[in-house]
Backbone and ligand atoms as CSV (ligand in chain L), in Angstrom:
chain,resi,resn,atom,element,x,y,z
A,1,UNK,N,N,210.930,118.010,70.421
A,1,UNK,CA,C,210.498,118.191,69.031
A,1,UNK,C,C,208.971,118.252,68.982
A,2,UNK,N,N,208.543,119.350,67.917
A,2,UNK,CA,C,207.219,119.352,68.207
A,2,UNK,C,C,206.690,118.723,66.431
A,3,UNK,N,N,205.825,117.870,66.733
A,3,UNK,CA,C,204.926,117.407,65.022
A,3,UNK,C,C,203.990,117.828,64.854
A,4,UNK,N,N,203.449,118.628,63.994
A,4,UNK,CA,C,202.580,118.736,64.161
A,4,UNK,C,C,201.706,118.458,62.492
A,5,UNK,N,N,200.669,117.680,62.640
A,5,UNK,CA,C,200.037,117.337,61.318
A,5,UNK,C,C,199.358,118.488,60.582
A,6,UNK,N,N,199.500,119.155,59.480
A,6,UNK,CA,C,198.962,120.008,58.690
A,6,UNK,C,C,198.814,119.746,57.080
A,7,UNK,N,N,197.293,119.438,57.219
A,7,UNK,CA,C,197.300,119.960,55.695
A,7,UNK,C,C,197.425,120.557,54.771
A,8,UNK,N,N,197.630,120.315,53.395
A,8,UNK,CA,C,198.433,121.190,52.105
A,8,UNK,C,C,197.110,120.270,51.077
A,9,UNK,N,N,195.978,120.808,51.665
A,9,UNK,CA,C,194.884,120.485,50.744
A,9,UNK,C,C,194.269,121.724,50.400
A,10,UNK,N,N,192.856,121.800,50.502
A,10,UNK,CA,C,192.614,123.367,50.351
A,10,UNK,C,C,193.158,124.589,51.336
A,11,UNK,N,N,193.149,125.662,51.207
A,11,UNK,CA,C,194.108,126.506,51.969
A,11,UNK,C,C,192.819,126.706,53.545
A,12,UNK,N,N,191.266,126.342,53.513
A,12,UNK,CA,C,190.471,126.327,54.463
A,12,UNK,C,C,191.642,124.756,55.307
A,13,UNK,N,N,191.716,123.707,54.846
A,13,UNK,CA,C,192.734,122.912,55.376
A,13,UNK,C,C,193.935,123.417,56.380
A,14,UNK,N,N,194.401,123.779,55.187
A,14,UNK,CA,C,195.654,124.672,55.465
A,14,UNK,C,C,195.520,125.736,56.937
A,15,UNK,N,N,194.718,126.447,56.653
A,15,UNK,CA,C,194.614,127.117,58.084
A,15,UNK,C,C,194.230,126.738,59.420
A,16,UNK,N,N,192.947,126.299,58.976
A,16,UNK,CA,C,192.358,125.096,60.380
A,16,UNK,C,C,193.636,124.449,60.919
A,17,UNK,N,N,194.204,123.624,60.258
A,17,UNK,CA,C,195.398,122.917,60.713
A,17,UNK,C,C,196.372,123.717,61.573
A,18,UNK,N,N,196.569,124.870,60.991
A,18,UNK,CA,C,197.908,126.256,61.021
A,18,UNK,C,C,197.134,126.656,62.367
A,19,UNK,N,N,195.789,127.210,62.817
A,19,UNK,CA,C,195.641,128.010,63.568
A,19,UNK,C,C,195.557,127.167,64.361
A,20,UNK,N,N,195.316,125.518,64.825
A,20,UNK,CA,C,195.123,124.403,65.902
A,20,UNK,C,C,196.991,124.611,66.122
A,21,UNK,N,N,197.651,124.496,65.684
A,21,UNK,CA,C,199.235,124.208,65.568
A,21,UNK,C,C,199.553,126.072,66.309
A,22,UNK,N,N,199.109,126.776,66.016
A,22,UNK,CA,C,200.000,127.947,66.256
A,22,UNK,C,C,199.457,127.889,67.619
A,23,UNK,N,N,197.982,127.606,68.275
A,23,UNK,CA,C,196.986,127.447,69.355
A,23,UNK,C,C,197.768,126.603,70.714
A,24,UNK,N,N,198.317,125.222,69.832
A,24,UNK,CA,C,199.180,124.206,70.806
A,24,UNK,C,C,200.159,124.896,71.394
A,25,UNK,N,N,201.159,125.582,70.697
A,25,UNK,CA,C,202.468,125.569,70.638
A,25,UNK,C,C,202.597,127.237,71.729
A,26,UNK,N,N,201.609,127.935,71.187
A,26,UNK,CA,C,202.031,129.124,72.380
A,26,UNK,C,C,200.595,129.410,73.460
A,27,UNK,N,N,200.133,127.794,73.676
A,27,UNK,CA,C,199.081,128.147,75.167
A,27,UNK,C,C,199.853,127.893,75.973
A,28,UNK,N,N,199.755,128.591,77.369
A,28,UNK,CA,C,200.338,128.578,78.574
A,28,UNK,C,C,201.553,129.129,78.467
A,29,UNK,N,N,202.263,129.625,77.365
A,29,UNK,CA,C,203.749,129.804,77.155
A,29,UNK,C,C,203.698,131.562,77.071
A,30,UNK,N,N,204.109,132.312,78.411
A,30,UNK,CA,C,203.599,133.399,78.289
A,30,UNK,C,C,205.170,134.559,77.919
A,31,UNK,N,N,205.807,134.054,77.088
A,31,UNK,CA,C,207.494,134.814,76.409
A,31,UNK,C,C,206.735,134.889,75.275
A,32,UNK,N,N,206.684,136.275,74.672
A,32,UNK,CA,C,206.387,136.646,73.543
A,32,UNK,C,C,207.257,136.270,72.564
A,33,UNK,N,N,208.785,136.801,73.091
A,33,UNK,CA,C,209.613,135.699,71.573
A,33,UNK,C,C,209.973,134.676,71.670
A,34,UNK,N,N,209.517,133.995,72.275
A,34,UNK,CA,C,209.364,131.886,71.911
A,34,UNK,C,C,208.026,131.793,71.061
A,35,UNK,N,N,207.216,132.778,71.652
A,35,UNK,CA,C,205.996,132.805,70.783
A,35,UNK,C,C,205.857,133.338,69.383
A,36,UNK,N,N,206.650,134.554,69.337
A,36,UNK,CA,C,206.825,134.839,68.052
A,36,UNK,C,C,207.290,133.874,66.842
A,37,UNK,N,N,208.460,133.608,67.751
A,37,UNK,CA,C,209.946,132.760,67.088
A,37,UNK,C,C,209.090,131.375,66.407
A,38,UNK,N,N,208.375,130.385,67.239
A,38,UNK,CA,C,207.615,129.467,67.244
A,38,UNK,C,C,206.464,129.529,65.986
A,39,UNK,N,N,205.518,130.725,66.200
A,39,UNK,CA,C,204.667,131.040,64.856
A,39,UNK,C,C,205.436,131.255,63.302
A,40,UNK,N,N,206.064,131.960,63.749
A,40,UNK,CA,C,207.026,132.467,61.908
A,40,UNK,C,C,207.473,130.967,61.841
A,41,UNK,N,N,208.186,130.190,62.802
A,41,UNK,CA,C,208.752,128.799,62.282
A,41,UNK,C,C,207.390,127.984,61.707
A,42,UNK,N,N,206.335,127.999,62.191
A,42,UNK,CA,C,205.239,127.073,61.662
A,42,UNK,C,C,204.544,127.447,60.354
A,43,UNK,N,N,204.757,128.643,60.588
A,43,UNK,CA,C,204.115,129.387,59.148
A,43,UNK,C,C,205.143,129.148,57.975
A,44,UNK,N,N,206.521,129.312,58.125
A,44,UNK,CA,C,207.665,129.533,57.295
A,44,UNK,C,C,207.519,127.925,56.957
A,45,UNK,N,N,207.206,127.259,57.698
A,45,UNK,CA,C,206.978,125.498,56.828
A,45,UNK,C,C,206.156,125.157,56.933
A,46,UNK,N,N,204.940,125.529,57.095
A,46,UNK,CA,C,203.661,125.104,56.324
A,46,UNK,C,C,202.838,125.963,55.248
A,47,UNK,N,N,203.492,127.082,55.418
A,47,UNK,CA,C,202.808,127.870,54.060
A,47,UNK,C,C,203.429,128.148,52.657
A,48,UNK,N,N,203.339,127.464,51.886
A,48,UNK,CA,C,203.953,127.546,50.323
A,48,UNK,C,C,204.048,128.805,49.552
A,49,UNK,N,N,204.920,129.023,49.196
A,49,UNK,CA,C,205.336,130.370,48.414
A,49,UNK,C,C,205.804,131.715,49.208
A,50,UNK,N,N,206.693,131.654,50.234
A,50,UNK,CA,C,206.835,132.594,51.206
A,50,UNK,C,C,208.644,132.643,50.835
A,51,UNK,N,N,209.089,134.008,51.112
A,51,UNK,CA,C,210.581,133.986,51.333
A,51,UNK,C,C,210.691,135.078,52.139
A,52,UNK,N,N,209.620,135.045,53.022
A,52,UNK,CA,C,209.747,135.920,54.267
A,52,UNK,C,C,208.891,135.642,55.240
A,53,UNK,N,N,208.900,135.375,56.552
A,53,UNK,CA,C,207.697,135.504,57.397
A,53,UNK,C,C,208.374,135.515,58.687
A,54,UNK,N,N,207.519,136.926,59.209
A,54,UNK,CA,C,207.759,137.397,60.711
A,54,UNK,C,C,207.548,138.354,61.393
A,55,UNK,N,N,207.805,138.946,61.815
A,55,UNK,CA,C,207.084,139.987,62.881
A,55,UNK,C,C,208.447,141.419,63.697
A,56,UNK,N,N,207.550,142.318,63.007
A,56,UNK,CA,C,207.938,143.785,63.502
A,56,UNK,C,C,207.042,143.958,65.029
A,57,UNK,N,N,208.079,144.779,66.223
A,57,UNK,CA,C,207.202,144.551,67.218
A,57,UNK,C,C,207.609,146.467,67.535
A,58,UNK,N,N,206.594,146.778,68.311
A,58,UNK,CA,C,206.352,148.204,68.084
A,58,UNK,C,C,207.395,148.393,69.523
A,59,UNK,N,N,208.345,149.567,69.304
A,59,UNK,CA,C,209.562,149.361,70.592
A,59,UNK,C,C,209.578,150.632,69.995
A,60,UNK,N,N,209.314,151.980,71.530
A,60,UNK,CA,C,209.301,153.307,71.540
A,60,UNK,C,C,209.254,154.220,70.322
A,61,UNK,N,N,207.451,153.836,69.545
A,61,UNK,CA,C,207.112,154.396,68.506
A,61,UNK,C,C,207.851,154.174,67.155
A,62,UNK,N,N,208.670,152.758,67.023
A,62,UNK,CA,C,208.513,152.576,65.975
A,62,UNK,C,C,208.406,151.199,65.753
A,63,UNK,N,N,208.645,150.421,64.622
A,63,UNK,CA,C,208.681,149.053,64.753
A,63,UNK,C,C,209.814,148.607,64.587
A,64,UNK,N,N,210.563,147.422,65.373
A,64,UNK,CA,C,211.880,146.719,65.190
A,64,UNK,C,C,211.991,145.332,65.080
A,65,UNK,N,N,212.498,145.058,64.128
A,65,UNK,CA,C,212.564,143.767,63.794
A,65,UNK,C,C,212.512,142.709,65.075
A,66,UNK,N,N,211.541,141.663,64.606
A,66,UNK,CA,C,211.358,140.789,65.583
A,66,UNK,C,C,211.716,139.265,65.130
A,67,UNK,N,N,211.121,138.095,65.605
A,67,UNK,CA,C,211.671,136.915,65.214
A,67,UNK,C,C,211.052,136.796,63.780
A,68,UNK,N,N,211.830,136.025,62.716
A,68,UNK,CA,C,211.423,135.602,61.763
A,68,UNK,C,C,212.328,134.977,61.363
A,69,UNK,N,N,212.071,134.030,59.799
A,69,UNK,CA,C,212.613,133.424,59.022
A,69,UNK,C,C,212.689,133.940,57.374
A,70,UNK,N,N,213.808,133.407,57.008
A,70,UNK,CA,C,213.894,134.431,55.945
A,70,UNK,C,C,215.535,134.649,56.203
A,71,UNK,N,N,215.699,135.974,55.036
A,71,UNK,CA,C,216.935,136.595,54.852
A,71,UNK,C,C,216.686,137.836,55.902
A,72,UNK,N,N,218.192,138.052,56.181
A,72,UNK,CA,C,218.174,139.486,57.107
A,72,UNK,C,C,217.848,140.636,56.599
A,73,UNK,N,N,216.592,141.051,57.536
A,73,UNK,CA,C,215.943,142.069,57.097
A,73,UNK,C,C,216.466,143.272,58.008
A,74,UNK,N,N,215.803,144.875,57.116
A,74,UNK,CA,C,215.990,145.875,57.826
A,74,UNK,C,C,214.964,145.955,59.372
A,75,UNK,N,N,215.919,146.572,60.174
A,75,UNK,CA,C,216.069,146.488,61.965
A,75,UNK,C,C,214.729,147.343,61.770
A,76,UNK,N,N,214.874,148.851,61.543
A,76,UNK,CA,C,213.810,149.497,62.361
A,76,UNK,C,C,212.696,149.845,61.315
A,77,UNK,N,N,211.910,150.410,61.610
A,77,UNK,CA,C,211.136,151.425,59.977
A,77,UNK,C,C,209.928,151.581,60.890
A,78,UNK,N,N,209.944,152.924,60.561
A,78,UNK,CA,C,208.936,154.126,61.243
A,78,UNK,C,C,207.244,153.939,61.030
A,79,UNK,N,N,206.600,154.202,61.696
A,79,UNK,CA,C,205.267,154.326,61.354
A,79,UNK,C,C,205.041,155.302,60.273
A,80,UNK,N,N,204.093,154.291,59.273
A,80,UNK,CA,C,203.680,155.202,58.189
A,80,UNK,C,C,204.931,154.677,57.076
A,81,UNK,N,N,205.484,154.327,57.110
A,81,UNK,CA,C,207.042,154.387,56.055
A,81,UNK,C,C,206.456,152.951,55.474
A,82,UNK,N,N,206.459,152.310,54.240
A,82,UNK,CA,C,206.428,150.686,53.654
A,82,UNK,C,C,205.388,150.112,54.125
A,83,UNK,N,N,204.935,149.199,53.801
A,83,UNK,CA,C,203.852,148.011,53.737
A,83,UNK,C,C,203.643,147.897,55.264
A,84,UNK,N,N,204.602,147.823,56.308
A,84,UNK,CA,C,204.681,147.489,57.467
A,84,UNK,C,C,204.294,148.707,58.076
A,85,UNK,N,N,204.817,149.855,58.195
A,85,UNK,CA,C,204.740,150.848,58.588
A,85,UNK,C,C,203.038,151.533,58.168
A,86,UNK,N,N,202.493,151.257,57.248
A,86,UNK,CA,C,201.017,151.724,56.626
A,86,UNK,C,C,200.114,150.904,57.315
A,87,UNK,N,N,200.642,149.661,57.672
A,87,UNK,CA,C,199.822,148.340,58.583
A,87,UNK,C,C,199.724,149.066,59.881
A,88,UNK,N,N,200.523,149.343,60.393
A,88,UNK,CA,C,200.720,150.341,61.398
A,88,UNK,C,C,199.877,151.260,61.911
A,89,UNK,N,N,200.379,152.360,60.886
A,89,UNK,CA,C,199.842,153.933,60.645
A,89,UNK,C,C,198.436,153.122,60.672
A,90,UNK,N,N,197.432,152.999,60.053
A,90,UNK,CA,C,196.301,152.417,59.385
A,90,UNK,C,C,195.604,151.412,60.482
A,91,UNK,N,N,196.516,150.540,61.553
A,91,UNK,CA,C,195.283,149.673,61.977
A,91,UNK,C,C,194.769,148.540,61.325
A,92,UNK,N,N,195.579,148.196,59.872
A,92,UNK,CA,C,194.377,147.653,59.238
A,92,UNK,C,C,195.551,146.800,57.860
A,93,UNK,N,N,194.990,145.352,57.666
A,93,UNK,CA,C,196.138,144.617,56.848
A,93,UNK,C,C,195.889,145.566,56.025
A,94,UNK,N,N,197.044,144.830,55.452
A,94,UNK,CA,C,197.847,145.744,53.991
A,94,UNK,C,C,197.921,144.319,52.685
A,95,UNK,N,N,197.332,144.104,52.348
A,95,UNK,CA,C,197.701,142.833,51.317
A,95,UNK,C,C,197.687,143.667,50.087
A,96,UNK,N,N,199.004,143.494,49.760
A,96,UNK,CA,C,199.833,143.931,48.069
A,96,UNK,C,C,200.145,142.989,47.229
A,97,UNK,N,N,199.374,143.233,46.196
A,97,UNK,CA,C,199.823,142.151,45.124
A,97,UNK,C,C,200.560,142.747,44.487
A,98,UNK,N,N,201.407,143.919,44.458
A,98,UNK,CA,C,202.639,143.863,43.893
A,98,UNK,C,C,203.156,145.116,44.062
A,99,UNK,N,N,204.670,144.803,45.227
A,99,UNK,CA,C,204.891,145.406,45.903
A,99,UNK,C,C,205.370,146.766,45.053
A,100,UNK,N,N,206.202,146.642,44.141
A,100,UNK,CA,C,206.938,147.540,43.206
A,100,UNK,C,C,205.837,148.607,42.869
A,101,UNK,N,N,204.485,148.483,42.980
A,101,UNK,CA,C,203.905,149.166,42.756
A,101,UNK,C,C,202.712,150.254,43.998
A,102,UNK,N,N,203.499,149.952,45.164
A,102,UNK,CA,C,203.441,150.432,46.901
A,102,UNK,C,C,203.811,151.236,46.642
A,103,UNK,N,N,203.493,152.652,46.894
A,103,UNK,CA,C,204.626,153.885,47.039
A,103,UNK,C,C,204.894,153.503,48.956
A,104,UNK,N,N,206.657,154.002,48.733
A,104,UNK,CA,C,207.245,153.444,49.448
A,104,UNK,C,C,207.873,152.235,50.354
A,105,UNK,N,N,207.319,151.317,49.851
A,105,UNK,CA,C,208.011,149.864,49.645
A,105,UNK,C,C,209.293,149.580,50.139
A,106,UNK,N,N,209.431,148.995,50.939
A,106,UNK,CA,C,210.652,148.514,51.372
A,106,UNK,C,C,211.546,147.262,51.314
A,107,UNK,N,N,212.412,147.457,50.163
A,107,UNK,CA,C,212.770,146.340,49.914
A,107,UNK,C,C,213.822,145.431,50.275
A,108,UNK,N,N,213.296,144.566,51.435
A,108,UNK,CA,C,214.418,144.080,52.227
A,108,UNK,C,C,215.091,142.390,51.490
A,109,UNK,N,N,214.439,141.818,50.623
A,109,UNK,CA,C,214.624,141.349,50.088
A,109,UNK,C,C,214.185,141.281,48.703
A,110,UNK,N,N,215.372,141.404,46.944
A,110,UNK,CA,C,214.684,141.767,46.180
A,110,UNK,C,C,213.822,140.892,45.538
A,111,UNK,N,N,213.920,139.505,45.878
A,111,UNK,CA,C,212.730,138.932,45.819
A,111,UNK,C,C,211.291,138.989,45.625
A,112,UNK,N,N,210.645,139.731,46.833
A,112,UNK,CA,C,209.538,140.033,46.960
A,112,UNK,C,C,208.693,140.608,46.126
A,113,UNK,N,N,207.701,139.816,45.821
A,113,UNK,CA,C,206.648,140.846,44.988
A,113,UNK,C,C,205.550,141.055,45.292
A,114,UNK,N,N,204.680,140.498,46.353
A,114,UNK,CA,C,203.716,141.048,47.250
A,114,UNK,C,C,203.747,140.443,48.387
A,115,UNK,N,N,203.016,140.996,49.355
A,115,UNK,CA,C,202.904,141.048,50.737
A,115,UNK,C,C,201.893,141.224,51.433
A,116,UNK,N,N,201.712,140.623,52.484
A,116,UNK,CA,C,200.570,140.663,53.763
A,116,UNK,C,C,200.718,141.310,54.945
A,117,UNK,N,N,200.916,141.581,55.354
A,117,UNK,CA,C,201.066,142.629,56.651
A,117,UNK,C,C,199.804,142.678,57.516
A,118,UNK,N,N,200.001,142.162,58.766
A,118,UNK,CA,C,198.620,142.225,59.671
A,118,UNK,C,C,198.974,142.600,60.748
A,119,UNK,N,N,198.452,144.030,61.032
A,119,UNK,CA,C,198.517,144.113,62.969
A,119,UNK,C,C,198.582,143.727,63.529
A,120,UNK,N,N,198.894,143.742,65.057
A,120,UNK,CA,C,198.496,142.716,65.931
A,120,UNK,C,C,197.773,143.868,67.084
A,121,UNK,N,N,196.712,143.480,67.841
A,121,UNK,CA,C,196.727,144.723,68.872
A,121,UNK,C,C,196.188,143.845,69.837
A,122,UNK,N,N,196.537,144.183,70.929
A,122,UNK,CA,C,195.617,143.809,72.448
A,122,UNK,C,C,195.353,144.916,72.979
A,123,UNK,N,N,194.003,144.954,73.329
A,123,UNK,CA,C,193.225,145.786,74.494
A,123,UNK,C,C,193.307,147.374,73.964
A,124,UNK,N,N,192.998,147.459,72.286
A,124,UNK,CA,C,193.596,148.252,71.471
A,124,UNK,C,C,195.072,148.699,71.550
A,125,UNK,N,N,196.071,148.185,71.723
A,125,UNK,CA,C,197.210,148.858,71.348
A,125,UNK,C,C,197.557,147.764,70.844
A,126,UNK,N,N,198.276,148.966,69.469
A,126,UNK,CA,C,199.315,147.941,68.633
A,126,UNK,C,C,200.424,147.186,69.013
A,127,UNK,N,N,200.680,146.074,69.302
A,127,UNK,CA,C,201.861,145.679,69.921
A,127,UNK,C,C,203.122,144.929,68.750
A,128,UNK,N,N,202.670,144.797,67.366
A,128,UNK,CA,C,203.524,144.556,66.632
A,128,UNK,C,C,202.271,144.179,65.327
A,129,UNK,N,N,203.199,143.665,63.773
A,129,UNK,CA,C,202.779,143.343,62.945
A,129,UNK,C,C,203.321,141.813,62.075
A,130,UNK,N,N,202.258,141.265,62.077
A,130,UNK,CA,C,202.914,139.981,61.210
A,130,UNK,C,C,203.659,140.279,59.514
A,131,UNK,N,N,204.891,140.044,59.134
A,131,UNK,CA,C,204.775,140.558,57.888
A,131,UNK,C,C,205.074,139.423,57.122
A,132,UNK,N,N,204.297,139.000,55.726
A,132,UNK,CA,C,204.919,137.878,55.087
A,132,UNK,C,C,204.708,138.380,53.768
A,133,UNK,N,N,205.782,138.040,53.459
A,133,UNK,CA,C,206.687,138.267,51.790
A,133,UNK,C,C,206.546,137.001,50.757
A,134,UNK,N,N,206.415,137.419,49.268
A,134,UNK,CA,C,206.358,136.166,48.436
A,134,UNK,C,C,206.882,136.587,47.221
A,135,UNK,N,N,207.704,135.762,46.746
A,135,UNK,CA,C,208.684,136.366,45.453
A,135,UNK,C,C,207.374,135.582,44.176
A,136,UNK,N,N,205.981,135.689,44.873
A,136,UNK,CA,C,205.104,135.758,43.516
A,136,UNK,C,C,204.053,136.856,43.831
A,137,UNK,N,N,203.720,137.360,42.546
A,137,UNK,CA,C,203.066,138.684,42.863
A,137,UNK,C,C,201.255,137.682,42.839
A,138,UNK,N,N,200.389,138.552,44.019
A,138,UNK,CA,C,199.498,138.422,44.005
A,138,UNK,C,C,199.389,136.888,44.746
A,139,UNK,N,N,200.947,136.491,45.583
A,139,UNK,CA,C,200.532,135.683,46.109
A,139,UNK,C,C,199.181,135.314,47.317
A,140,UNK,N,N,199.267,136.541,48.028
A,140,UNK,CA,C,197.898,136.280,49.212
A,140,UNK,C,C,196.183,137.035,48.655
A,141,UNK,N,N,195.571,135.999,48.970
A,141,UNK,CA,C,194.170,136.516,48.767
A,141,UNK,C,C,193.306,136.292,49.962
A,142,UNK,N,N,191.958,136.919,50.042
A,142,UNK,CA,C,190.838,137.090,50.974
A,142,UNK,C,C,191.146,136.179,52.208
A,143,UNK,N,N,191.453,134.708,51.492
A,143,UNK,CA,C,191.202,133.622,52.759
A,143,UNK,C,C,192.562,133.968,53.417
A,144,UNK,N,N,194.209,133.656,52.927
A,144,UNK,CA,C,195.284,134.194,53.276
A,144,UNK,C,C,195.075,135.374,54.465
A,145,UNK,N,N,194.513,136.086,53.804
A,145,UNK,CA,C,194.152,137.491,54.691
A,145,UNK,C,C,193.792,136.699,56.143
A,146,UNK,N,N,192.232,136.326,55.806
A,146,UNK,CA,C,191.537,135.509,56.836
A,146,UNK,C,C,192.051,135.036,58.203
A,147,UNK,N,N,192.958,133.959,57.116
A,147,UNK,CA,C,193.752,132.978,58.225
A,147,UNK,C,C,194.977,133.622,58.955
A,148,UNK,N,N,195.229,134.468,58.629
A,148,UNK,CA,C,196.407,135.417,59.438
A,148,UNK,C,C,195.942,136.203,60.250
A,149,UNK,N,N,194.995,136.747,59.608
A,149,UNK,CA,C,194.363,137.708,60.966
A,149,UNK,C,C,193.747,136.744,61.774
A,150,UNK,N,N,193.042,135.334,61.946
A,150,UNK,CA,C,192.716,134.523,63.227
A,150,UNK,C,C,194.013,134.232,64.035
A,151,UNK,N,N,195.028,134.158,63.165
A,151,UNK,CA,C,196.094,133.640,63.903
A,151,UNK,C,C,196.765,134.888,64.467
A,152,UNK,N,N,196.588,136.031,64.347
A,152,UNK,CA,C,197.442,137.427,64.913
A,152,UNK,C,C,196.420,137.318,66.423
A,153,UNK,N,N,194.893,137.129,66.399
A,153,UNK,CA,C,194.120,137.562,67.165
A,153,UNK,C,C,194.094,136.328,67.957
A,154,UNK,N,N,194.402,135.515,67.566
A,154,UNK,CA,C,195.089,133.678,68.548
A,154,UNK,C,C,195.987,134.311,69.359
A,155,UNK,N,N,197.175,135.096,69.166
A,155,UNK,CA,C,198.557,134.832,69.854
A,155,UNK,C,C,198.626,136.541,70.406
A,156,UNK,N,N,197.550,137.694,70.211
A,156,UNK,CA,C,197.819,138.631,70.253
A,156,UNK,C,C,197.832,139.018,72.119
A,157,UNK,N,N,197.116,138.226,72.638
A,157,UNK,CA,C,197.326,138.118,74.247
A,157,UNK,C,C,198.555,137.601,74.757
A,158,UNK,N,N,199.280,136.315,73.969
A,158,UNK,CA,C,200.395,135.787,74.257
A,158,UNK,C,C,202.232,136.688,73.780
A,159,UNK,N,N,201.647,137.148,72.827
A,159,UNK,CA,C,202.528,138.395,72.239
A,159,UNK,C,C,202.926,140.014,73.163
A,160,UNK,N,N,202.234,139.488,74.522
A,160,UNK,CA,C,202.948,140.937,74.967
A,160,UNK,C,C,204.009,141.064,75.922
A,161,UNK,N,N,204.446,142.609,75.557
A,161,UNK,CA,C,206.193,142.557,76.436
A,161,UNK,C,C,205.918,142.290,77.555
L,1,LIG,N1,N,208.752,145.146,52.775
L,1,LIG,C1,C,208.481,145.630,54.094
L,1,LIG,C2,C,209.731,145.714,54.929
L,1,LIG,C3,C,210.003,144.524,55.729
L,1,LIG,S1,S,210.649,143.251,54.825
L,1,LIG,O1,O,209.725,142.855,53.770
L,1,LIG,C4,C,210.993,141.949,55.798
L,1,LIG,C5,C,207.808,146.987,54.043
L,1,LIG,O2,O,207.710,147.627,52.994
L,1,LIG,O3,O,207.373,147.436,55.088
């Protein structure tokens, strides 16, 4: 069993804590999905307001569902296609404060009303994308952004096939 102490004070708290915890749990551990599997579990209970979090991993030009928590989501979706797929195409997060209003949006749970989406790349190639969902619109802002992209660029060496 792993404990790990995290604060639910300011969200600068919140991350410091999150990125020391995601840091412990996949150093030396070189399986990308224990590593995956391991991050979405720490994120999925320490970050408030989520009903999705996890990771699309890029498998012969497109992306396929990878470990997460949450409801069962759709398997594949193409580069360029939804929030995930534009993270993709683009290189570059995608934070939507409200998804319904994404052209092309993919709605794997109808829950959702905005979303974060962050690349992941090593040694420039894309090797997958973090995606997290929130059935409140305008849930992620600047720092959110922030702290996900330290933590994609934490695990993005430990994340490969
Ligand atoms: N909404 C995403 C699809 C993945 S699910 O949210 C888990 C998108 O538009 O790419």
């Amino acid at each position: 069993m792993y404990t790990f102490d995290i604060a639910q004070g300011t969200k600068a708290d919140l991350y410091r804590d999150l990125i020391a915890a995601v840091d412990a749990i996949t150093s030396g551990e070189p399986d990308a999905v224990a590593n995956m599997a391991n991050v979405a579990a720490l994120i999925w209970e320490h970050v408030p307001g989520l009903n999705w979090a996890g990771f699309y991993r890029m498998v012969d030009s497109e992306l396929v569902l990878g470990p997460f928590q949450g409801k069962a989501a759709c398997i594949r979706i193409a580069i360029g296609k939804g929030v995930c797929g534009a993270a993709a195409a683009t290189l570059e997060t995608q934070r939507i404060e409200d998804v319904h209003a994404f052209p092309g949006h993919i709605a794997c749970d109808a829950a959702s009303q905005s979303e974060l989406v962050v690349p992941i790349l090593h040694h420039g190639k894309l090797l997958a994308v973090l995606d997290l969902d929130s059935p409140h619109l305008a849930r992620f802002d600047a720092e959110d952004q922030a702290g996900m992209e330290a933590i994609c660029a934490l695990i993005a060496p430990r994340i490969t096939p």
